[in-house]
N, C-alpha and C positions, 0 to 999 in steps of 0.2 A: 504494500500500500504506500502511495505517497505523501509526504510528508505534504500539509497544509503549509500555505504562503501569505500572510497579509501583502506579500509585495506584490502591487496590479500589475508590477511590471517584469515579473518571473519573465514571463514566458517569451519576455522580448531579449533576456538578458542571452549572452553565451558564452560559458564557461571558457576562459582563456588558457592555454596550456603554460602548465608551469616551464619547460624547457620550451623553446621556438626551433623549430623547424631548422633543418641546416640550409633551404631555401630561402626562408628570412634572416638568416644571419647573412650571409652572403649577398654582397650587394654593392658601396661603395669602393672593399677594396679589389675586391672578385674585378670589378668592369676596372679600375687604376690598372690592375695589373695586365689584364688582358689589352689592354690598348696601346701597353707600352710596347708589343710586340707588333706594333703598323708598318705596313709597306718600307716607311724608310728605315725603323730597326729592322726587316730583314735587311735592307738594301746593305748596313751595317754590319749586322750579323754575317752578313755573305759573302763582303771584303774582309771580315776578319778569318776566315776561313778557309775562303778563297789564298788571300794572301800568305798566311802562316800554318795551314793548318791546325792541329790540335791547341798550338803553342799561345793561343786566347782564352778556352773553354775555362780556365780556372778563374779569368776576372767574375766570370758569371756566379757559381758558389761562392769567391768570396763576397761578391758583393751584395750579396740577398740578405744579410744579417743586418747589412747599414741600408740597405734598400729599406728593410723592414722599420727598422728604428725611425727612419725620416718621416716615412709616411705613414705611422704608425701617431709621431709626434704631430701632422697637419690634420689627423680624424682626429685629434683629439683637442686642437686649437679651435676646429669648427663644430664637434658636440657640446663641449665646454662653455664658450662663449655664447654659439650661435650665430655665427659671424664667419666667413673665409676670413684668409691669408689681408686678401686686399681690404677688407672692410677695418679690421686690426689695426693694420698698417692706417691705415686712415687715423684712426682715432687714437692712437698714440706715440708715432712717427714722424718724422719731419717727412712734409709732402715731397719737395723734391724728389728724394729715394723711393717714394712711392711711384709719381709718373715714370719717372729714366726707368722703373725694374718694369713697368706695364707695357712699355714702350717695346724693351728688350723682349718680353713676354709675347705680344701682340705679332712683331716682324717674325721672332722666330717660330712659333706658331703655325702663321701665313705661308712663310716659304714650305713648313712642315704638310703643310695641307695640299700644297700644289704638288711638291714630291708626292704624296700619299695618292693623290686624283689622277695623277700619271702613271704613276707604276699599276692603278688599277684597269685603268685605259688599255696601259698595253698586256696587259694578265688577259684580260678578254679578248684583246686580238688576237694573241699568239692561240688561245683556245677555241676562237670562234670567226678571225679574220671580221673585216670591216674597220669600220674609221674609228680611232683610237677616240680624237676629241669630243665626238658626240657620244661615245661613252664616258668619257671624263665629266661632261656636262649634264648629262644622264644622270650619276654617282651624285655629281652637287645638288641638283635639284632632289632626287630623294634623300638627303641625308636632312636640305635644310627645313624640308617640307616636315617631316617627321620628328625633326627635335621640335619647330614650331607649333604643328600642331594637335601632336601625339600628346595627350595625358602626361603629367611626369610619370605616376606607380608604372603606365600600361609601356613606359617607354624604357623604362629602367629594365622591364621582362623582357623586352625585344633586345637590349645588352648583355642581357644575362645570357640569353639561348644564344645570340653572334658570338660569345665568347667559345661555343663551342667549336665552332672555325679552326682554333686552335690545334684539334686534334688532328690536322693534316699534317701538323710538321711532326707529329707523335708516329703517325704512319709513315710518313715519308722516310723515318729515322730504321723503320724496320724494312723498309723495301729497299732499302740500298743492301752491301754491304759491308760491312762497320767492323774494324777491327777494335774488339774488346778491348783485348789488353793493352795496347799501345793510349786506346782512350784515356783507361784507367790512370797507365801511367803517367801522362799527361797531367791531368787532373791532380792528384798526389801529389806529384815531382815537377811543379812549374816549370819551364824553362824559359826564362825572361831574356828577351833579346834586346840590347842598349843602343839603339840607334831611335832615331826622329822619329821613321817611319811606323814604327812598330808602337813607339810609345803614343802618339798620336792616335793610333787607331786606338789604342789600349784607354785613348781621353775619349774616343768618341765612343766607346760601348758604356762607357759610367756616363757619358753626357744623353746616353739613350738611355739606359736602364733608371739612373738617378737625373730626372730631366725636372726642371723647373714646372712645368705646367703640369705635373702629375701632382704635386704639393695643394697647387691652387684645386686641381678638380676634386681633389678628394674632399679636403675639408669643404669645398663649397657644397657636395656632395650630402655630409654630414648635415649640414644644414637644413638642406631640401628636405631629407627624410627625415628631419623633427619634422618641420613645417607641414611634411603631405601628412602624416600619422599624427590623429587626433590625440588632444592629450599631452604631447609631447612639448617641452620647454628644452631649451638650454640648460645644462646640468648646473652652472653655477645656481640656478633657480629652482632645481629638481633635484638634489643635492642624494636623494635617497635614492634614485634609478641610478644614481654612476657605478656600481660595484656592478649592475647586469649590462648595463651597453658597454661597459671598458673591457668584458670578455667578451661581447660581438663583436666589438671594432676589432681585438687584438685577433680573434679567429678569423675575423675578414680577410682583417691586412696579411697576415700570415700567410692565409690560403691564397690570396689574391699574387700577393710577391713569388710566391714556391711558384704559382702556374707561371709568371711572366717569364722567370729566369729558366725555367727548366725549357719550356719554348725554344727562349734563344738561345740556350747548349746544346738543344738537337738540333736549330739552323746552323749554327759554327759547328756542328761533324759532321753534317750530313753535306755542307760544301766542301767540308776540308776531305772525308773520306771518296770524294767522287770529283768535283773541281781540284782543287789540291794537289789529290794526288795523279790526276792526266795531265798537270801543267798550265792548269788554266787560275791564273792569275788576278788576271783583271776583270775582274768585277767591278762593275758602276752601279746598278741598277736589281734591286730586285726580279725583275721581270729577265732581266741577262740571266739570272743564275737561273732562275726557273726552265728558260733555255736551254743553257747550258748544260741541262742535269737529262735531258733529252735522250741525247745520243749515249752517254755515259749510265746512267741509270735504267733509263727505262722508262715507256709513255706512262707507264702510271705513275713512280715518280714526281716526274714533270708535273702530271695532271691535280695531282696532290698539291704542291707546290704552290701552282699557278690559282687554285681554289683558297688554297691560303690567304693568298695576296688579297685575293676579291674581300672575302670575310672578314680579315681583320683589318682590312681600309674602310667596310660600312662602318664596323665598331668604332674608331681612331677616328673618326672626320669628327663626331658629334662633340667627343671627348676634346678634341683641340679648340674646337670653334667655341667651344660650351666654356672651355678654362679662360680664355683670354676674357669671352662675354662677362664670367663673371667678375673678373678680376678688374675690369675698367667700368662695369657698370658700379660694381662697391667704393673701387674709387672715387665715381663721378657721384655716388650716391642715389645713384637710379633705382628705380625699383626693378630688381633681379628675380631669376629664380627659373628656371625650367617649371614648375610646378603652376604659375602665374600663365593665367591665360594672354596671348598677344596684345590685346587692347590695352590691358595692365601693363605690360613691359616690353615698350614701344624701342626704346633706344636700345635694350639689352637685346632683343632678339634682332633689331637692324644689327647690331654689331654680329651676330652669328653669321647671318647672311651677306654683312658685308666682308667677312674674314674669307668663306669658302669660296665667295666668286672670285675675289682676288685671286685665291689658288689656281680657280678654273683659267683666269688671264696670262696666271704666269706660265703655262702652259702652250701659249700664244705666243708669246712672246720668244725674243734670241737668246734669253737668262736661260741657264742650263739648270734647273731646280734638281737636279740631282747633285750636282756638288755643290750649290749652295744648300745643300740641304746638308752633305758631308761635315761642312764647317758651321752650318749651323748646331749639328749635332757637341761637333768641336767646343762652339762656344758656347753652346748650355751646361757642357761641361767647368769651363772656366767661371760664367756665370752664377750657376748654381752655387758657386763656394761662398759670395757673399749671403746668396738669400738663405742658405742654411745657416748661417752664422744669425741672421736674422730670425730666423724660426727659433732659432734654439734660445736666446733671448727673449723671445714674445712667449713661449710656452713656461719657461725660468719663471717669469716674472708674475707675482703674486696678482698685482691691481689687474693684472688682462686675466687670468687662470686662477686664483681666489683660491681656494684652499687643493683644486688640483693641477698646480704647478709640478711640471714634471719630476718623476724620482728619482734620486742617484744613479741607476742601474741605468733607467733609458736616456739622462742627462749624459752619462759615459758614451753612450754608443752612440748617441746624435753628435756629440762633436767629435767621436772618433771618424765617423763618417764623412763632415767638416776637414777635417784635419787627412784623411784619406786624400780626398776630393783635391783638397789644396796645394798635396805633394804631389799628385799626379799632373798637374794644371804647370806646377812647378817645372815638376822633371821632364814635359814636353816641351816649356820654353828652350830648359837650358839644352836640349839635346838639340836643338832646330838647327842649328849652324852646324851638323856634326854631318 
């Protein structure tokens, strides 16, 4: 028999689960991670492999620990608060450093977006022939149509399931093949090579992997899903939910970093074990290696490969165009948010749509977006060493973060990260002239 209820409103209630789903836990860092693996980190991943073979795959493992820690520290700037990266910066910053980093945020982004609408361009030709720029243009207008005006919750699930794309280079890693042990050894037994060239690419896999605009999407990210989930505040305000979101953020970020890096250690063997090792060298382009892997590997390979490209350039458009929007609409104090219907966030969703078509343009144009996309990677790399210096300070600090300013343990690893970041940035100047 059941129990009587004075409350009229039982039957409307429904009992929430004590644990959440590993579908609801997953979510801000899951879609960070997966994006950082876009057309132009392959195009990265491909020259490092291409170029040196195995003699890369180690930046990847180590850098997943300090991968984790940074953006582990910007979910947790943006739950906390309620606020991104740039909205912070706003309001306890000298503005200068705020525009000059939005600026840098904004271009490199751009050029990131045009590399990313090309290499998807030519993925489709090479698999389907026809005109590369009308699918380039194709790829903009549905990316920008869909973050504008897809739902946030319904658009966040269409990131979730594109992260699965991913598992092409999972495949692709077993259809080649792959010598184990020599991997292995690799991996264990770095073998660091002291010239320009080597240390340079070795700046641009951290300037891919640990890149400025993943800091801004996540926390802005954090945001959003207070804002779309009823109920929810800003932890300094809700002081009693931080012990259960600080284990979702940290299983997100976790899980979200493990998939991005593991990714791009099977794109660096799966070039070096097939490009590599036939002599093929030069790699520019995502879409070249995917070629490339043709005749050497095999069409399904290839085919694998070239599906990659596609899938994780929808995922990566919305995520670049979405960090710079947030990051200059906080600054300018616009009303933001992916979750905000168009009408409401006029200037922030022009700025999505005006970043992607730029990319579409530069595409037009005689700019080679593929190596400016190289030294942009370059210089997110050199870049990022201040604004982590700056994160790690704005999370430090009590009046922004109230009683959860970050802990010894994750204050170590974010400026070890910092201080990583800074001697690599270092060790490519001084090796330049060599």
């Amino acid at each position: 028999m059941k129990r009587a209820t004075n409350n009229p409103n039982a039957a409307d209630e429904v009992k929430q689960p004590v644990k959440p789903k590993l579908a609801e836990i997953l979510g801000p860092g899951l879609i960070t991670g997966a994006s950082d693996d876009d057309p132009s980190g392959i195009a990265t991943y491909s020259q490092a492999g291409a170029q040196y073979g195995y003699a890369t795959g180690w930046v990847l493992l180590f850098s997943y620990p300090l991968m984790c820690a940074i953006q582990l520290i910007s979910a947790e700037i943006g739950r906390v608060t309620g606020h991104g990266i740039a909205g912070n910066l706003r309001r306890y910053y000298p503005k200068f450093f705020l525009y000059a980093l939005i600026f840098l945020l904004f271009v490199a982004n751009t050029i990131n977006i045009g590399a990313d609408l090309g290499a998807m361009g030519a993925a489709v030709n090479l698999l389907v022939g026809g005109p590369s720029l009308l699918y380039i243009a194709g790829f903009a207008v549905l990316s920008a149509v869909l973050e504008v005006f897809v739902r946030y919750s319904r658009y966040v699930s269409i990131l979730k399931w594109l992260s699965l794309s991913l598992l092409a280079y999972v495949a692709t890693v077993f259809a080649v093949d792959m010598p184990w042990r020599e991997v292995m050894g690799s991996l264990l037994w770095p073998h660091i090579i002291w010239d320009a060239k080597y240390i340079t690419v070795i700046v641009a896999i951290f300037g891919t992997t640990i890149s400025p605009y993943l800091f801004f999407w996540q926390a802005a990210s954090e945001v959003e899903r207070e804002q779309e989930l009823p109920g929810r505040n800003a932890l300094k305000k809700t002081p009693q939910k931080a012990p259960a979101e600080m284990r979702r953020i940290k299983i997100d970020t976790y899980a979200g970093m493990f998939v991005s890096n593991l990714i791009a250690l099977f794109i660096v063997l799966t070039t070096a074990a097939t490009l590599h090792a036939h002599g093929i060298t030069d790699i520019q382009t995502s879409s070249q290696a995917a070629e490339a892997l043709r005749p050497i590997a095999g069409p399904f390979a290839y085919f694998l490969f070239s599906l990659g490209i596609i899938g994780t350039g929808i995922l990566s458009l919305p995520v670049l165009a979405g960090s710079s929007a947030y990051a200059l609409g906080e600054a300018m104090g616009w009303p933001s948010g992916l979750a905000k219907k168009p009408g409401k966030a006029k200037a922030f969703y022009a700025t999505i749509i005006i970043a992607t078509f730029i990319g579409v343009a530069l595409n037009m144009t005689p700019i080679d977006p593929i190596k400016a996309l190289f030294w942009s990677a370059v210089l997110n790399g050199v870049v990022a060493v201040p604004v982590m210096a700056m994160l790690m300070f704005m999370a430090s600090n009590k009046k922004i973060m109230g009683k959860f300013a970050i802990k010894p343990a994750l204050k170590f690893m974010g400026w070890l990260s910092t201080a990583v970041m800074a001697a690599v940035a270092i060790a490519m100047f001084v090796t330049w002239g060599d």
